[in-house]
N, CA, C and O of each residue as an XYZ file, in Angstrom:
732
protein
N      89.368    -39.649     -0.815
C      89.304    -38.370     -0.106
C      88.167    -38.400      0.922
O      87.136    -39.054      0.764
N      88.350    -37.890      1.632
C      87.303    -38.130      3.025
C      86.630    -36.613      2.855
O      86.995    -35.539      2.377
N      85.196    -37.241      3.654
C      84.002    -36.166      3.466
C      84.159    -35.427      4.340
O      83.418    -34.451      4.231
N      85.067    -35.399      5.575
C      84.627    -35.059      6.973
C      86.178    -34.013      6.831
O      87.264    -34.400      6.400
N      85.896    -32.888      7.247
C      86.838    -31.863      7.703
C      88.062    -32.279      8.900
O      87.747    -32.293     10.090
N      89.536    -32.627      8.435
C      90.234    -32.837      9.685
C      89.669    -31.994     10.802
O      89.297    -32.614     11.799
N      89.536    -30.578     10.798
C      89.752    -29.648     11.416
C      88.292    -29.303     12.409
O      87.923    -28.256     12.940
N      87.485    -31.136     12.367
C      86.179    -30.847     13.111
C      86.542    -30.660     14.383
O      87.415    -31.414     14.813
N      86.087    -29.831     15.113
C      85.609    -29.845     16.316
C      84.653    -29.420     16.987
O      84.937    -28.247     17.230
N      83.154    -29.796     17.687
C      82.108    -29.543     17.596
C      81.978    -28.870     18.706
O      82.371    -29.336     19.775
N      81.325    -27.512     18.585
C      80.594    -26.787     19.674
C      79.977    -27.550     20.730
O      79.203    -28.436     20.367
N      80.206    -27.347     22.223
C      79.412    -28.545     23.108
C      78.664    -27.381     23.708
O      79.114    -26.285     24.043
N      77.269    -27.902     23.783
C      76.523    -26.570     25.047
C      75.554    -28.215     25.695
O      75.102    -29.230     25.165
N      75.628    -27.693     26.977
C      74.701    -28.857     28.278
C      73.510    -27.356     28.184
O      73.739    -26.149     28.259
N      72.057    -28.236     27.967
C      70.950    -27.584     28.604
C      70.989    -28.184     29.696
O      71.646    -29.174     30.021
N      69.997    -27.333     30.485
C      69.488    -27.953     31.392
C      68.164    -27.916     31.380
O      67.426    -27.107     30.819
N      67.795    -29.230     32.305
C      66.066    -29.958     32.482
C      64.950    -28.713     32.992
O      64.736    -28.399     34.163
N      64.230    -28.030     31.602
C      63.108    -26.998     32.002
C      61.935    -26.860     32.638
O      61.219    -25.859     32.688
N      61.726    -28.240     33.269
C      60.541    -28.764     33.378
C      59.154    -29.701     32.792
O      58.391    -30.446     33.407
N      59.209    -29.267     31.195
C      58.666    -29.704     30.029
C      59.876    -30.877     29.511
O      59.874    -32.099     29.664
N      60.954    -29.924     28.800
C      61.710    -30.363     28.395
C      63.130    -31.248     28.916
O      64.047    -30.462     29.156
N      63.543    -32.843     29.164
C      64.506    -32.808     30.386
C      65.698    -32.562     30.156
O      66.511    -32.239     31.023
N      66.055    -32.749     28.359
C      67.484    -32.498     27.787
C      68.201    -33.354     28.816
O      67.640    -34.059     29.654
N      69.461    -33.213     28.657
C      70.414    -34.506     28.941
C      71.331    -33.702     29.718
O      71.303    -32.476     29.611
N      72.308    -34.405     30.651
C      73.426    -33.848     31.327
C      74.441    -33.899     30.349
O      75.110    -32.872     30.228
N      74.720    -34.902     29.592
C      75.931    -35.058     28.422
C      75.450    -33.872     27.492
O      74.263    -33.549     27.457
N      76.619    -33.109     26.588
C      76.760    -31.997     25.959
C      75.682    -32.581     24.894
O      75.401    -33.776     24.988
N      74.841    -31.507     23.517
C      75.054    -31.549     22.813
C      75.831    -31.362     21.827
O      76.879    -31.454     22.466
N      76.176    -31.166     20.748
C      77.284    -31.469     19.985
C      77.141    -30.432     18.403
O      76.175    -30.878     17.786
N      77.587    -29.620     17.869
C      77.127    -28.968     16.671
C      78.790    -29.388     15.629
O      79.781    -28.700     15.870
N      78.839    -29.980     15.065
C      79.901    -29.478     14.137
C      79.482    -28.918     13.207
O      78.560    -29.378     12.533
N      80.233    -27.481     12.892
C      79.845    -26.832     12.156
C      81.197    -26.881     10.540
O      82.415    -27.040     10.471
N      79.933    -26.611      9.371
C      80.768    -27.143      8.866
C      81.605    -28.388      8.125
O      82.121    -28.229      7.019
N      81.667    -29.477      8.766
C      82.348    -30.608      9.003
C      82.128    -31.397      7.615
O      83.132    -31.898      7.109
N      80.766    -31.560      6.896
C      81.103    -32.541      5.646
C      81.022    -31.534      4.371
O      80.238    -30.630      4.082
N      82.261    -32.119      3.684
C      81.842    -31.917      2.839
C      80.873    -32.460      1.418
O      81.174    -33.192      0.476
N      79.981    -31.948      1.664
C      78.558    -32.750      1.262
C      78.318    -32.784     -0.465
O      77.603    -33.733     -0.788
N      78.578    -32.303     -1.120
C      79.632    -32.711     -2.727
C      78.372    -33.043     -3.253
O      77.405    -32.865     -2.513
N      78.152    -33.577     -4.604
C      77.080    -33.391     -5.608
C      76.065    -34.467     -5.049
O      75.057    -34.722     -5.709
N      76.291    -35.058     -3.931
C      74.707    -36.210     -3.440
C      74.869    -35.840     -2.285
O      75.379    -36.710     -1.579
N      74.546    -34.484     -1.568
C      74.729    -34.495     -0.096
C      73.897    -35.648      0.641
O      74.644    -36.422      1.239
N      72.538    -35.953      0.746
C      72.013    -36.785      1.329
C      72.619    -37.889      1.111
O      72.435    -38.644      2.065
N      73.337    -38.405      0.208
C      73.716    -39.898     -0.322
C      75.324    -39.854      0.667
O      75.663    -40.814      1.359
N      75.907    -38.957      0.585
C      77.228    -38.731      1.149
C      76.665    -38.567      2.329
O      76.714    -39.715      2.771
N      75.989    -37.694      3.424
C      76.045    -37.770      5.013
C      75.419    -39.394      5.264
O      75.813    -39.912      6.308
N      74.733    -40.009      4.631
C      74.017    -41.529      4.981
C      75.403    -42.352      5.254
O      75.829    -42.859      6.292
N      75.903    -42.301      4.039
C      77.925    -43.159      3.960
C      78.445    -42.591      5.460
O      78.758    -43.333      6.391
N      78.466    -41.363      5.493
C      79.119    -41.586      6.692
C      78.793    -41.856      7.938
O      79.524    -42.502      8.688
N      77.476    -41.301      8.316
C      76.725    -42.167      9.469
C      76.907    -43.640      9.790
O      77.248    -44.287     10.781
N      76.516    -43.918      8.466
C      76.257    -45.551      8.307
C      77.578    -46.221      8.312
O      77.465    -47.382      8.706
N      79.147    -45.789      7.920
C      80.710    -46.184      8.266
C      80.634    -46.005      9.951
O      81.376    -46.742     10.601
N      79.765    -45.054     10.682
C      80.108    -45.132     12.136
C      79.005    -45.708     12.594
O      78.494    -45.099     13.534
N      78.319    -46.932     12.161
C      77.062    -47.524     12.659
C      75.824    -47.014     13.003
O      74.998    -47.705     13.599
N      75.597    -45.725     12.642
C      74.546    -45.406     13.007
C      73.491    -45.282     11.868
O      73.546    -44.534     10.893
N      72.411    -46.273     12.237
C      70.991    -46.170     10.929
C      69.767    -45.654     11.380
O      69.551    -44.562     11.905
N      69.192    -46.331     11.183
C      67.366    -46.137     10.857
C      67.304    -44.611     10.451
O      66.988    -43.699     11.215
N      67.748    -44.450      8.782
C      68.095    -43.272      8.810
C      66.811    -42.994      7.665
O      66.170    -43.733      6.918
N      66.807    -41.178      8.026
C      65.941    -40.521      7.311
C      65.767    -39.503      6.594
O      66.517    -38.686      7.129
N      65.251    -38.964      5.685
C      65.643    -37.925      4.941
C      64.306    -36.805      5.116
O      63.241    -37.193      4.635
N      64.322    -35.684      5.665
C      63.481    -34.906      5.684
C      63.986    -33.460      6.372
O      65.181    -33.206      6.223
N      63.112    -32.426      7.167
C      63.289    -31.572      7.827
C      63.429    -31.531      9.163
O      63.911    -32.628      9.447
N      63.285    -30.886     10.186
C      63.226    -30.755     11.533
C      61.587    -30.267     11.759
O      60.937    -29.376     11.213
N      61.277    -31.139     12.679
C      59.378    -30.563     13.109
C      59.876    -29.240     13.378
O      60.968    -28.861     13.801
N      58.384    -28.353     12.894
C      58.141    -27.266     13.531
C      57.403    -27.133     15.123
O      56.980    -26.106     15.654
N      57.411    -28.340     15.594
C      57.024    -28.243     16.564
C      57.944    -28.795     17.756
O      58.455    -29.906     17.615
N      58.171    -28.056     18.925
C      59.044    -28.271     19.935
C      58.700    -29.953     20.243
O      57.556    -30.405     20.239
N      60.042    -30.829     20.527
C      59.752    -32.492     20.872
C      61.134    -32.789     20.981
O      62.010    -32.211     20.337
N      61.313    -33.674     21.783
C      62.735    -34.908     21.715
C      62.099    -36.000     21.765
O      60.879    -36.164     21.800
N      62.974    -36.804     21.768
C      63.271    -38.492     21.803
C      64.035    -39.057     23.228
O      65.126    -38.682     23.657
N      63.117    -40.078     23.826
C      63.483    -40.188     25.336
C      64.017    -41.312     25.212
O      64.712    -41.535     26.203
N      64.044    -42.343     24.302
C      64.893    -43.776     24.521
C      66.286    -43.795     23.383
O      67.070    -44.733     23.235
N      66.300    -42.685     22.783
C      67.437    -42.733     21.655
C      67.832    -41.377     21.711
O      67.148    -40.398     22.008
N      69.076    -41.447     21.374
C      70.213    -40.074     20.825
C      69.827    -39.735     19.333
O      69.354    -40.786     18.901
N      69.808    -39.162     18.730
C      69.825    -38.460     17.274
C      70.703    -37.431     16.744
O      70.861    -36.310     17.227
N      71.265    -37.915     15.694
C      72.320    -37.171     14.959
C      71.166    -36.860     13.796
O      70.310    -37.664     13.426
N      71.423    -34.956     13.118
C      70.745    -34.303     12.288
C      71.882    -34.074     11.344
O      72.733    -33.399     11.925
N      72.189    -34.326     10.283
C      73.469    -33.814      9.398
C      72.390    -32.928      8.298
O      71.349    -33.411      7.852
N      72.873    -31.618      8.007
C      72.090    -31.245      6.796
C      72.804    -31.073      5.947
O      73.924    -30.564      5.968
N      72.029    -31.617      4.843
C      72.325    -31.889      3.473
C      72.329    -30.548      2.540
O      73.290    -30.227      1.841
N      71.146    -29.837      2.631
C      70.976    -28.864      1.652
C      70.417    -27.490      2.478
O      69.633    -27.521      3.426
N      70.906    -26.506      1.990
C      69.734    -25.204      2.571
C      70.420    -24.819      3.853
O      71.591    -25.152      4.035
N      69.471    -23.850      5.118
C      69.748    -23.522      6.127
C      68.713    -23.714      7.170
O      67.611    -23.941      6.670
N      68.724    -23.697      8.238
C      67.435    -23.447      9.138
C      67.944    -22.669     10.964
O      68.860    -22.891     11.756
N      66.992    -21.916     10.943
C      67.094    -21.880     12.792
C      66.347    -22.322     13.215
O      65.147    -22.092     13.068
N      67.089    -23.422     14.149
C      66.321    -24.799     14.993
C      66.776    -23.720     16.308
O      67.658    -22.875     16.460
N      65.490    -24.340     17.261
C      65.422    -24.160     18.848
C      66.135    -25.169     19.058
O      65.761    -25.997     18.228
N      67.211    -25.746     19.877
C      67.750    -26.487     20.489
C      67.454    -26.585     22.348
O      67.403    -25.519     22.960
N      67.303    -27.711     22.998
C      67.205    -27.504     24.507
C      65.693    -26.698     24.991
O      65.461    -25.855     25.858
N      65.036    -27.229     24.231
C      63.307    -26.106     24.418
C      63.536    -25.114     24.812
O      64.675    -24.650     24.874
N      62.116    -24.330     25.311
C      62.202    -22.851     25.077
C      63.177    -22.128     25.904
O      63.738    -21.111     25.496
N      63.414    -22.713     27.226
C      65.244    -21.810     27.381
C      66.199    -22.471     26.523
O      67.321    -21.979     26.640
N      66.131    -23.327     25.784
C      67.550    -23.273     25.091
C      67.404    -22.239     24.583
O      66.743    -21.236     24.851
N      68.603    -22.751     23.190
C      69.160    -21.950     22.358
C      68.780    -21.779     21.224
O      68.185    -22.781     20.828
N      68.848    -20.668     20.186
C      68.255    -21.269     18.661
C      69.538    -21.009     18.076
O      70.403    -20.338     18.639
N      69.684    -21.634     16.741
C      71.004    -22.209     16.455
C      70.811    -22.526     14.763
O      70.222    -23.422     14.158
N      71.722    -21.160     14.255
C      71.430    -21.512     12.516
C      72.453    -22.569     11.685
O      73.597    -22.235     11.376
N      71.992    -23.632     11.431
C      72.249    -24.347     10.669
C      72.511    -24.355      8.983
O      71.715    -23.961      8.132
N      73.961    -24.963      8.746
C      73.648    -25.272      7.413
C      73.883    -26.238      6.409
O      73.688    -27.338      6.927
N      74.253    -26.377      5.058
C      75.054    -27.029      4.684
C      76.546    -27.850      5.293
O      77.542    -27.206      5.619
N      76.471    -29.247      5.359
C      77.479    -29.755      5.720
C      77.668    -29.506      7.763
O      78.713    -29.627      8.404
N      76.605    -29.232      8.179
C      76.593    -28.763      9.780
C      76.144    -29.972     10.188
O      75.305    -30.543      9.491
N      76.658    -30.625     11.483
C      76.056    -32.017     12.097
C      75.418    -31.505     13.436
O      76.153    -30.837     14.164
N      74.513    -31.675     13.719
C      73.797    -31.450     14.973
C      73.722    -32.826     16.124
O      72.763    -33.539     15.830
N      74.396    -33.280     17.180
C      73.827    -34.922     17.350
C      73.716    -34.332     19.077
O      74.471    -33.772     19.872
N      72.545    -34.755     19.069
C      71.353    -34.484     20.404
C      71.078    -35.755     21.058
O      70.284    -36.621     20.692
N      72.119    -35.750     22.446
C      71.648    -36.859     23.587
C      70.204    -37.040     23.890
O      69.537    -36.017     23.735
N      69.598    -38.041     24.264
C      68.382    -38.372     24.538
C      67.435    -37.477     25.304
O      67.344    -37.752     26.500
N      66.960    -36.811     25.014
C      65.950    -35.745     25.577
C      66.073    -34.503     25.261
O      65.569    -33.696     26.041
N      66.653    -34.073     24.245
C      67.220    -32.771     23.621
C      66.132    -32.316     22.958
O      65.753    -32.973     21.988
N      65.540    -31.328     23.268
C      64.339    -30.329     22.738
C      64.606    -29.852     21.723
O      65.397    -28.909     21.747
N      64.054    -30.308     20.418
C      64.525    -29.524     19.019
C      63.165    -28.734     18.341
O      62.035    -29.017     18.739
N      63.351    -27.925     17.497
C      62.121    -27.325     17.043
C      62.811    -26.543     16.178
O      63.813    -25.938     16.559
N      62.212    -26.438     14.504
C      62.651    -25.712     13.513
C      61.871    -24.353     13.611
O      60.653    -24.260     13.458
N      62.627    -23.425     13.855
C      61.606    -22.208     13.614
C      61.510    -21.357     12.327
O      60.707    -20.439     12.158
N      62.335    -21.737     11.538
C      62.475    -21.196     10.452
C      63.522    -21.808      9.384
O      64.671    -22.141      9.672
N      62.927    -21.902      8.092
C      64.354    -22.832      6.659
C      64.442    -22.462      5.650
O      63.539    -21.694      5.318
N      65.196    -22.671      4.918
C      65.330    -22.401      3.566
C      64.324    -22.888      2.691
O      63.331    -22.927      3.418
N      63.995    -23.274      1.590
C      63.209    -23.650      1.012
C      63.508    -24.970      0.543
O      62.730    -25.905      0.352
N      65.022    -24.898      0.350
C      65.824    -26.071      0.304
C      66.329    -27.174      1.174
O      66.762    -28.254      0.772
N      66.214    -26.744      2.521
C      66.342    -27.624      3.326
C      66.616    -29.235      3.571
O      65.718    -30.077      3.566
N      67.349    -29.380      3.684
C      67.474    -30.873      3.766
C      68.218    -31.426      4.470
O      69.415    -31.139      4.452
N      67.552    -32.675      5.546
C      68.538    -33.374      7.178
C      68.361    -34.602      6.468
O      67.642    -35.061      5.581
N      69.501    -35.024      7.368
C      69.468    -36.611      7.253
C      69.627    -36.823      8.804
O      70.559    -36.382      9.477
N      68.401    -37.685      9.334
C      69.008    -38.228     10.421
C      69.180    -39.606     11.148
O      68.110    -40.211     11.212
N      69.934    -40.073     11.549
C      70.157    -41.350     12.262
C      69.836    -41.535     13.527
O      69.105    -40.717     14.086
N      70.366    -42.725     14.246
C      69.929    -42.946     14.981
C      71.615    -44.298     15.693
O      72.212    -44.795     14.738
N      71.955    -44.560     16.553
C      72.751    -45.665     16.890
C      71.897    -46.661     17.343
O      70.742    -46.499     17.738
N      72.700    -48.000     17.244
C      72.194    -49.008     17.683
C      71.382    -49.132     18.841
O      71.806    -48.849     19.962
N      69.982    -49.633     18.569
C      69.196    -49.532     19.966
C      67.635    -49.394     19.643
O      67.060    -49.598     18.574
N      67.257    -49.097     20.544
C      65.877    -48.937     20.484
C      64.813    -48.107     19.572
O      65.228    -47.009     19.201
N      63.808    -48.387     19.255
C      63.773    -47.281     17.586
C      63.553    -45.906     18.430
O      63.534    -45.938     19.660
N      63.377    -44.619     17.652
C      62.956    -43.501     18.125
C      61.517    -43.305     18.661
O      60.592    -44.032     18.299
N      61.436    -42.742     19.147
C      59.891    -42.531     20.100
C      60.215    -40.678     20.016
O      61.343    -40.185     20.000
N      59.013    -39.962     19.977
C      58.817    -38.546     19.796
C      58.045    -38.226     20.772
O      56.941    -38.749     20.918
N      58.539    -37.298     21.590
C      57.308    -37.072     22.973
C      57.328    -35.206     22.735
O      58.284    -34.515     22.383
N      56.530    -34.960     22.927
C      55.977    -33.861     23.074
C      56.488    -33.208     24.525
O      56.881    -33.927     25.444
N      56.436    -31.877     24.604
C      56.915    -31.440     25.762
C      55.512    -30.861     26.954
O      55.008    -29.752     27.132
N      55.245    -32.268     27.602
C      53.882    -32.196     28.853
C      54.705    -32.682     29.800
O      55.869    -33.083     29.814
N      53.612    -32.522     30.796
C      54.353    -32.881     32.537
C      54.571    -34.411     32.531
O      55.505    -34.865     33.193
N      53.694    -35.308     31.758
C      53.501    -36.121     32.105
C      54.424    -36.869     30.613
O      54.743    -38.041     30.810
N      54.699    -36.486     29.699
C      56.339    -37.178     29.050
C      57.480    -37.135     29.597
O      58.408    -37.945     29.613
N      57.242    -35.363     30.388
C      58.532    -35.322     31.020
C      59.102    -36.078     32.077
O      60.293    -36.383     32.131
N      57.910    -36.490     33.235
C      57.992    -37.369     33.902
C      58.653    -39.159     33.464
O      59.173    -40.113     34.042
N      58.320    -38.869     32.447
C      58.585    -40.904     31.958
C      59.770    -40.776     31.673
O      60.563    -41.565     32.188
N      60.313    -39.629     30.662
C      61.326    -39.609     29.932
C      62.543    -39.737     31.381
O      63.476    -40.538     31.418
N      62.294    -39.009     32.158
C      63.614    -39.142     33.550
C      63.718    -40.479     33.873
O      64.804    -40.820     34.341
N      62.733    -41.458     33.723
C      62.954    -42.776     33.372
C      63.849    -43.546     32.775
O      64.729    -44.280     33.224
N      63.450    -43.236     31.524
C      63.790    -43.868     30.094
C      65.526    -43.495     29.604
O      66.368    -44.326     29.264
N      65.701    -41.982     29.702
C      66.591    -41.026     29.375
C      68.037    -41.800     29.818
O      68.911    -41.856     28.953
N      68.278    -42.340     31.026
C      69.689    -42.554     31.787
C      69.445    -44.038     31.780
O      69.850    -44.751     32.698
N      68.888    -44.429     30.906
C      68.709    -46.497     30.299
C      69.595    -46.056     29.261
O      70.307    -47.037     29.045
N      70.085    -44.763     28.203
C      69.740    -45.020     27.048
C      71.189    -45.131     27.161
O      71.724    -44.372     27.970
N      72.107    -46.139     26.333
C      73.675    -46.395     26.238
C      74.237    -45.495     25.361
O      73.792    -45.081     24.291
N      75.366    -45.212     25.988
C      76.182    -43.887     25.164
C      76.432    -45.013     23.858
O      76.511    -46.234     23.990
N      76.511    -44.409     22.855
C      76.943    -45.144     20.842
C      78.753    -45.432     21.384
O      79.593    -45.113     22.226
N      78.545    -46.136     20.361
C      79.877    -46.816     20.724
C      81.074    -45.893     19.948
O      82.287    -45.770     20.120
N      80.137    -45.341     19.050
C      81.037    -44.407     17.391
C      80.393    -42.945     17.656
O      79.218    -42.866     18.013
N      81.236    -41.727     17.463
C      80.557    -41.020     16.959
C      80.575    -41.018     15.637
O      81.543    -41.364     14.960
N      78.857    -40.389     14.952
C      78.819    -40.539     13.646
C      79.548    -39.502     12.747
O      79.259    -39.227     11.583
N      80.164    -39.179     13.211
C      80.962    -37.760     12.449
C      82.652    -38.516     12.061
O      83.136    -38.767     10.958
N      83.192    -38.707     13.351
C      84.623    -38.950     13.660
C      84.512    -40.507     13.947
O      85.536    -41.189     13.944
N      83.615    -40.910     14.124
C      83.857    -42.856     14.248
C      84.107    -42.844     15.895
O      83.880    -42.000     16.762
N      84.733    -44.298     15.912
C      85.198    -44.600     17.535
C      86.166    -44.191     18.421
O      86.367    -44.770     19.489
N      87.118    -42.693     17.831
C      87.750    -41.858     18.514
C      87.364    -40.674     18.515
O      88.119    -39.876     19.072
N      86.248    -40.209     17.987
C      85.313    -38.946     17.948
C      85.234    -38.535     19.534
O      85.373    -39.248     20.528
N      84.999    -37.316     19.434
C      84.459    -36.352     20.644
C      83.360    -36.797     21.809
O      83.353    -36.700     23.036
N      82.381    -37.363     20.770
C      81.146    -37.966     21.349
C      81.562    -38.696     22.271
O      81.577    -38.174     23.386
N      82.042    -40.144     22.146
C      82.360    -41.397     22.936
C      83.068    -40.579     24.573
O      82.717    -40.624     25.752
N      83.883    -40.076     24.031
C      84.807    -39.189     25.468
C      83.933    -37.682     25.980
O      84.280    -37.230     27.072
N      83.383    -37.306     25.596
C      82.726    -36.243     26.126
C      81.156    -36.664     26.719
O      80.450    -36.061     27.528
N      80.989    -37.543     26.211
C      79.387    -38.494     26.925
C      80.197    -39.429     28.776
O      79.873    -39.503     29.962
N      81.329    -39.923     27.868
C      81.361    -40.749     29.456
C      81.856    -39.726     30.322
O      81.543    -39.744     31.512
N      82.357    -39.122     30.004
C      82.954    -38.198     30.831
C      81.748    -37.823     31.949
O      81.919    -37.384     33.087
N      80.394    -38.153     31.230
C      79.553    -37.265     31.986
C      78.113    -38.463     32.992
O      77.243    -38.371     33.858
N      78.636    -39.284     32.230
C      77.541    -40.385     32.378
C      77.618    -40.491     33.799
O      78.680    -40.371     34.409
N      76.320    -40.753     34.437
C      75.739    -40.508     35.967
C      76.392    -42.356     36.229
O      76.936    -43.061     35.379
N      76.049    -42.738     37.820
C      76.516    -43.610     38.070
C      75.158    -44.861     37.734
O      74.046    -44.375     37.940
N      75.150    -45.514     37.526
C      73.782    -46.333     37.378
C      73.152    -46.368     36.249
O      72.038    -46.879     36.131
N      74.111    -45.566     34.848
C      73.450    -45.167     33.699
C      74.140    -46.807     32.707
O      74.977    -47.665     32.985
N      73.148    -46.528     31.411
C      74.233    -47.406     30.966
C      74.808    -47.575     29.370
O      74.434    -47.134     28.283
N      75.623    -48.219     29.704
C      76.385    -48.188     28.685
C      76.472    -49.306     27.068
O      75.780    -50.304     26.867
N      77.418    -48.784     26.231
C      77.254    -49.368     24.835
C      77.678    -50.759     25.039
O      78.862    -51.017     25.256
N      77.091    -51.350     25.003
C      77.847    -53.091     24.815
C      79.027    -52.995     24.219
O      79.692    -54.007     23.998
């Protein structure tokens, strides 16, 4: 029996670059919903990440403090509890999370927990590539990250749906000319 809801289909919202924060032109991604996360949620969202290649995985919360990642994408699956995360820094969005909800944030996506359950619990990955790096939202990350950000290769899988998932077709769809891509 499969963990993952036929019936996923993930909310897409594009921030846009705040100045601090540069967020990505490709959508982020929310499936809401989507696993069903059964008596080892953390042990069950890892299986399925890890069936669509994506590791260097981790088990914890979301910082309370506003930050993205400028050389890697990150998928958040939560395991246990609820939280409202800021998504897209302070003009994004905030966005309540819960059980069995996948969050997966293109390279520069401004996240920040503002509030959780007590129970709380993410698992997050990462696709093949470069390890994660955490930058803070200053003039001078934001500057590097417009760098770094359109190096970073769309995943070959999404970690939800695998290699016919949403992700793969809704990223190229968007990918700039000169950007690059998954081996």
């Amino acid at each position: 029996m499969s963990v993952v809801r036929a019936d996923s289909n993930p909310l897409t919202i594009v921030f846009q670059d705040d100045g601090l924060v540069p967020n990505n032109p490709m959508p982020f991604l929310v499936y809401k919903g989507a696993v069903d996360v059964g008596k080892d949620p953390e042990a069950t969202i890892e299986r399925l990440f890890g069936s669509h290649g994506w590791g260097a995985m981790w088990r914890n919360g979301v910082y309370d403090y506003a930050h993205y990642h400028a050389t890697v994408h990150e998928v958040l699956g939560v395991a246990r509890g609820s939280a409202r995360v800021q998504f897209g820094g302070a003009h994004g969005r905030a966005l309540q999370i819960a059980a069995g909800d996948v969050a997966i944030l293109p390279a520069g996506t401004g996240h920040q927990c503002l509030s959780a359950s007590d129970d709380f619990s993410v698992v997050g990955a990462y696709p093949p590539g470069p390890p994660m790096d955490l930058q803070r939202p200053t003039p001078e990350n934001h500057a590097r990250a417009l760098k770094t950000i359109p190096l970073v290769a769309i995943p070959a899988t999404d970690p939800v749906m695998g290699k016919d998932g949403p992700l793969v077709r809704l990223w190229k769809q968007v990918r700039r000319p000169g950007e690059s891509r998954s081996p």
